[in-house]
N, C-alpha and C positions, 0 to 999 in steps of 0.2 A: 604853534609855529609851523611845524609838517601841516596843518591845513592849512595858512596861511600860502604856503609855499604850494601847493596842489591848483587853490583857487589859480594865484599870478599865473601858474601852468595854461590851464585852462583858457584862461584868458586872453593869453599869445596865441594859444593854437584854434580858436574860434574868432580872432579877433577882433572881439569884443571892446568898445572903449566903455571903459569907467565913468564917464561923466554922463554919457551917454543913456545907458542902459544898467541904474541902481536895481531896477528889480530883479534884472536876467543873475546880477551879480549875489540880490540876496539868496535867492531859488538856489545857484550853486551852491553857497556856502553856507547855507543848512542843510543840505544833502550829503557833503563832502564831512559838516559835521558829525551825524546820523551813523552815518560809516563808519568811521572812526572808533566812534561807542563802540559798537557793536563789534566791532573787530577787538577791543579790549575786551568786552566782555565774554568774547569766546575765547581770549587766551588766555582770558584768567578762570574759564572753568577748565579749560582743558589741564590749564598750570594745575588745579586743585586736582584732579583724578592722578596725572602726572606724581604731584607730589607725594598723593595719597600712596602711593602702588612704590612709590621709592621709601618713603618711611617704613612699608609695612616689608620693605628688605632690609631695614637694619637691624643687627643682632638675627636674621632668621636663618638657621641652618634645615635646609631641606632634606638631609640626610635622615634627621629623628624624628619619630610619627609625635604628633601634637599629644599633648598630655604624659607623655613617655614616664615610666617606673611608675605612674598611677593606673587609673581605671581604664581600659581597652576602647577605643576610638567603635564611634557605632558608625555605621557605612549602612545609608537604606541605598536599596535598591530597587529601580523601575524598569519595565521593560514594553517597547511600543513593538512588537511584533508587523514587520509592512508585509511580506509577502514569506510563504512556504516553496520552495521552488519546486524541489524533485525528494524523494524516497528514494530506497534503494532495499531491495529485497538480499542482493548478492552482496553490497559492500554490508550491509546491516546498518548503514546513516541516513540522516534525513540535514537537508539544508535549508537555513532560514536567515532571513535578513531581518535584522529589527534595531531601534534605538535602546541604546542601551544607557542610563542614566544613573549615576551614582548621587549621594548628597555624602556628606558628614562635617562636624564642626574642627577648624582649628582655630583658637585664641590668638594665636599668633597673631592671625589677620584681620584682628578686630579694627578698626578705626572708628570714629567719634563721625557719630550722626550730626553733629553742627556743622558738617563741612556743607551738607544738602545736596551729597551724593549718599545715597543709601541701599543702589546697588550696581556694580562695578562689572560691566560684560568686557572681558577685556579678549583679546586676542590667545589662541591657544596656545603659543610661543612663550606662554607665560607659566606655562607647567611645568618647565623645566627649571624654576626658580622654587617652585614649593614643593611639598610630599605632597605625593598622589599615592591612593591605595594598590598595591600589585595583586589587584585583582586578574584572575584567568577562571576559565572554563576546563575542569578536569576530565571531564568527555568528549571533546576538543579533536577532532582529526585535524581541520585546514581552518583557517579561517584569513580573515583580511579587513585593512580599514578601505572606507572607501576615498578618495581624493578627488574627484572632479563636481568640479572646475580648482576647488582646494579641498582642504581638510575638513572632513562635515563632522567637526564637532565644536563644541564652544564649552567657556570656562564664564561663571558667573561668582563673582564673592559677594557676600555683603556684609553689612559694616559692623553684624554681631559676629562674623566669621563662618556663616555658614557657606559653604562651598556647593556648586551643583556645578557638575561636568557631564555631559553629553556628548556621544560618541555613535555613529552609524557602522556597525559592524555584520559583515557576513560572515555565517557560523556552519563546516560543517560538522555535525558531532553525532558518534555512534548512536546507534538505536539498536541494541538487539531484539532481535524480535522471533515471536511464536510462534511460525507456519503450521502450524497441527490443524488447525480449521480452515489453512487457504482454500478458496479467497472469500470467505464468510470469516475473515480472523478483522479483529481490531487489537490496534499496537498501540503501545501508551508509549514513547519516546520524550526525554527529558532533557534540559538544560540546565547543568550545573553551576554553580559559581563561587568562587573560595577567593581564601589568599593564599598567596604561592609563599611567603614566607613565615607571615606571621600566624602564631598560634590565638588559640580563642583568649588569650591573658591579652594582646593586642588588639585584637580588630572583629568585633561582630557583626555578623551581617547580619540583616533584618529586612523583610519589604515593608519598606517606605512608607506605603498608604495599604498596609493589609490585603485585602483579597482584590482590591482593586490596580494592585499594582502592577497589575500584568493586563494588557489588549491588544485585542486582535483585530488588524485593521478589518473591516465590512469583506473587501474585495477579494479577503485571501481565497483562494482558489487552486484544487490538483487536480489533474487526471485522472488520476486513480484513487484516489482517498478526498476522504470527507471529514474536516477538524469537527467535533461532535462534541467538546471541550476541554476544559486546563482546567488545572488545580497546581496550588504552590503549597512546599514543604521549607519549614528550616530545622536543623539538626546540625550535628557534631560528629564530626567522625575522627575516630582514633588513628594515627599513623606510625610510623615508625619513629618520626622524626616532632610527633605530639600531636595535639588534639587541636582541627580544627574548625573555624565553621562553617557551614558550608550551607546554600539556597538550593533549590531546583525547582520548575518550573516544569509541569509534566503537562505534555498536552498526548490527546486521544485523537486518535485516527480511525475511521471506520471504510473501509475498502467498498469500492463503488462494484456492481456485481455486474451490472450493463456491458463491458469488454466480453469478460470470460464466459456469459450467458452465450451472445453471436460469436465469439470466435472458438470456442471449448465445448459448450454444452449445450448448445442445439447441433452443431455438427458431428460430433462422437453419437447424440443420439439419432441423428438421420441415418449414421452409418450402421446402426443398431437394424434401424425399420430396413433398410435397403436389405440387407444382410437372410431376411425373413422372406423376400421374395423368389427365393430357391425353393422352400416347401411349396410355392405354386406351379412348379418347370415340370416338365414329365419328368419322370425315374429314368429314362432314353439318353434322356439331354445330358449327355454325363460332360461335356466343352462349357456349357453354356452353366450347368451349379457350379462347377468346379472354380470353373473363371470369378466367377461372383464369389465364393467363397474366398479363395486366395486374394483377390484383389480387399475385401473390405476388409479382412487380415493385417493385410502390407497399408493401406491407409488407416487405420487404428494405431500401427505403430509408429509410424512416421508424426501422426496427432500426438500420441503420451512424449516420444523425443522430443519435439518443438516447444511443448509446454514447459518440460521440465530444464530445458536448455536455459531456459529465461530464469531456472530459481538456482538457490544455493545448493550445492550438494550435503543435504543433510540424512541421517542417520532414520528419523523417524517419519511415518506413511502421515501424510497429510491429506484431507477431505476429498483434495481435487485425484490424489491417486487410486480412492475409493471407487471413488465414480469412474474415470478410467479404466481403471482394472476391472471393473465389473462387464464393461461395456466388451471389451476387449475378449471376455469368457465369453459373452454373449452370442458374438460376431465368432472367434474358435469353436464353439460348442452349433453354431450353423453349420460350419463345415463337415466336423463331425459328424455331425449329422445325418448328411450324404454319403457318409462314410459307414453311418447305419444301417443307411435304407440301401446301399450295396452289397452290405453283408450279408442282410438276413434275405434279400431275392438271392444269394449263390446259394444260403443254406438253402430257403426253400427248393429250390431246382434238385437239387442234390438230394434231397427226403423224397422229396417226388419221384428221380428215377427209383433209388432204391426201391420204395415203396410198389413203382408198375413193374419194378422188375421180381418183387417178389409173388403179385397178386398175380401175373403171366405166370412165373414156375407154378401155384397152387392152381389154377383153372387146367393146365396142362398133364398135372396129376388128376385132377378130376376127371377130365374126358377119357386119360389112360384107362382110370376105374373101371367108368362108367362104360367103356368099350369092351374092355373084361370080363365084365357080368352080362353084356351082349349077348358077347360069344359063348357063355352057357346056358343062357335063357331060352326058353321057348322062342317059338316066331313072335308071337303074338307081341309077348314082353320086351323081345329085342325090338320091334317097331319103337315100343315107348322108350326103349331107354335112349337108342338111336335121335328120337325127338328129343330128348330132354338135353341131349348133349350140342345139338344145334343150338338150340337154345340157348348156349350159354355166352353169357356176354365176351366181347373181348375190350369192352370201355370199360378201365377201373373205375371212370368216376360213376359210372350206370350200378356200379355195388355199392355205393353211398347211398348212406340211409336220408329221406326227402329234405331238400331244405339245408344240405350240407354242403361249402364248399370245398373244394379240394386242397384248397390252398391254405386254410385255417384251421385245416387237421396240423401243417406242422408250424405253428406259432403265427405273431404279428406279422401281418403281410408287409411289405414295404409300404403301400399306399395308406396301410392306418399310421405308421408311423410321421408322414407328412401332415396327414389328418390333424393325429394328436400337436405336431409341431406348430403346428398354425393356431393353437389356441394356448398352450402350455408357455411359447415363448413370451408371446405378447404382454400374458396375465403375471409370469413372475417378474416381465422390466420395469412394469407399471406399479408392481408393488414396492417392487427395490426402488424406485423414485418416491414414489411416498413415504416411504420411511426412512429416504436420505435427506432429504427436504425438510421434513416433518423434524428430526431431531437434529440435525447439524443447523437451523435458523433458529431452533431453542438455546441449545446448550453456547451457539458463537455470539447470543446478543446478553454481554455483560457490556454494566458501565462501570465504570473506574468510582469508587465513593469520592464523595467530597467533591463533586465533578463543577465546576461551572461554566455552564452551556453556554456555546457558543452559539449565536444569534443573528442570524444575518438582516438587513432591511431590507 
């Protein structure tokens, strides 16, 4: 009858006569029929889903986990890892965005496979009509769901009662970590997962599909850090308030050394070489070392502040303080330096007058003598002794025996001290870098057991 009444519609408003034109009129009204089907047939499946999802609320109270005073409900869990954002050395967390996917069975929400729906994606507004597990993260600083353009998760039942819920969640959660090898350290930081209420007699967790339950999207990508790979744990932990079960999801970070090489440690070592070019200055130059000395002083420390501004203030010397502090003596012990080769040119000066002021008083006693025994000698003899005392030198260094400097009678000159500096420095920075090198890339490359590598295409 409503087709019939559609077609006469139709009719009037194209006006069409009937006697006229049988065929225009069959074409409508097996079209208009066609329609029709198909418009029942989709609201008698939608009526079946409909009805399905109204049955499976009667008698169901959402308050009691399914199976309840029997055997503990298993909850697998999956985790799609999209992106690692940011580290954080000072807060000690790391944040990551990933899909987070629960399964577990409730009978509840069984229905009969002859309906010829056999599995039900329905709307997420529907969680609030059944239990859902009060799953959280116990290492958990911030986190958040995402909502645009709406709610990015979905709710799937099917018709034996299995449940899978999907959820896009940002997590940020602690990572303490072990700067003792910075920046040659790798951090292993983990994501937890429990129930907040129920004990392990309620609700186990498991992953879902074994080692495979966890992945890392291709693209993930840091600045600083390099994902090197995961490994997943489950266990039980004891509380106050009981025993429960708990997942984690450990992934391994390896620190990129490329920053701290150009901005840290080739600059602290140029200031090193700079620092070296006072043992080439004259001994003279006292404006021109000193300036160099103090100034690669004052930029050494301004270098160890900036660095260390950027980490936590902790307790124990970390690799990169190594090296700094050593550079740091390196560049102070230049200075010093000049501060040697000043000292021992006062001392020698000072040895030296003493010394001509003593070889004057003994020549001066000599010629006394020798003028002495003049004046009672014969003629003859007073001629010679008269010669010998002309004779006598008044250059102390002319009473040095051949081949002997003056100045190496009273120690290291200033100019051997430059000497030796020019070779002594060089050869012990060169060693202290091979053997900081050498054992800080031994002792910082561990990997985590159990590890599974992460793979990029």
């Amino acid at each position: 009858m409503e087709t019939l009444k559609r077609l006469i519609y139709y009719l009037q408003q194209w006006n069409i006569d009937p006697l006229v034109s049988p065929f225009c009129i069959f074409i409508i009204f097996s079209a208009l029929t066609n329609f029709s089907s198909g418009n029942q047939r989709g609201s008698s499946e939608t009526f079946n889903v409909t009805g399905i999802l109204n049955s499976l609320q009667q008698g169901y109270d959402k308050r009691v986990r399914p199976n309840y005073a029997g055997p503990p409900v298993d909850v697998g869990i999956t985790l799609f890892i999209v992106s690692i954002s940011s580290m954080s050395e000072v807060g000690m967390d790391f944040t990551t965005d990933f899909y987070f996917r629960q399964y577990w069975n409730d009978n509840r929400l069984r229905y009969s496979k002859a309906t010829g729906v056999e599995l039900l994606s329905v709307s997420t507004e529907y969680l609030r009509n059944i239990w859902v597990p009060d799953t959280f993260f116990p290492n958990e600083k911030t986190s958040y769901f995402h909502m645009a353009t709406t709610s990015n998760e979905f709710l799937r039942i099917k018709y034996n009662g299995d449940i899978n819920r999907s959820i896009r969640l940002t997590v940020t959660a602690s990572c303490p970590m072990n700067l003792q090898y910075f920046p040659m350290d790798r951090q292993l930081c983990q994501i937890e997962i429990e129930s907040f209420g129920f004990t392990t007699a309620e609700i186990r967790y498991a992953w879902h599909t074994g080692a495979n339950s966890v992945e890392i999207d291709q693209t993930v990508t840091l600045p600083q850090f390099q994902v090197l790979g995961y490994r997943i744990k489950s266990f039980e932990v004891q509380l106050a308030s009981g025993n429960y079960s708990r997942l984690a999801c450990e992934i391994q970070f390896v620190r990129s050394m490329g920053y701290y090489l150009i901005q840290i440690y080739i600059p602290s070592s140029l200031i090193v070489v700079i620092s070296w070019v006072s043992f080439w200055l004259n001994r003279t130059a006292t404006p021109a070392r000193v300036s160099l000395g103090v100034t690669t002083v004052l930029t050494m420390t301004t270098l160890m502040s900036s660095t260390n501004a950027q980490l936590p203030k902790i307790s124990y010397v970390k690799s990169i303080d190594i090296f700094l502090g050593t550079c740091f003596v390196m560049v102070f012990a230049s200075l010093l330096e000049y501060a040697a080769v000043g000292y021992m040119a006062k001392r020698i000066e000072t040895r030296k007058k003493r010394f001509q002021a003593l070889q004057a008083k003994i020549i001066e006693q000599k010629k006394a003598m020798l003028e002495a025994q003049a004046g009672s000698a014969s003629e003859h003899e007073a001629a010679k002794i008269i010669s010998r005392v002309n004779g006598t030198p008044d250059d102390v260094s002319s009473l040095l025996p051949p081949g002997k400097d003056l100045n190496k009678m009273y120690g290291v000159t200033p100019s051997d001290i430059d000497k030796y500096s020019r070779v002594v420095f060089p050869v012990c920075f060169i060693c202290f870098n091979l053997m900081y090198w050498i054992i800080y890339l031994h002792i910082s490359d561990v990997v985590a057991e159990d590890l599974t590598f992460f793979k990029k295409e």
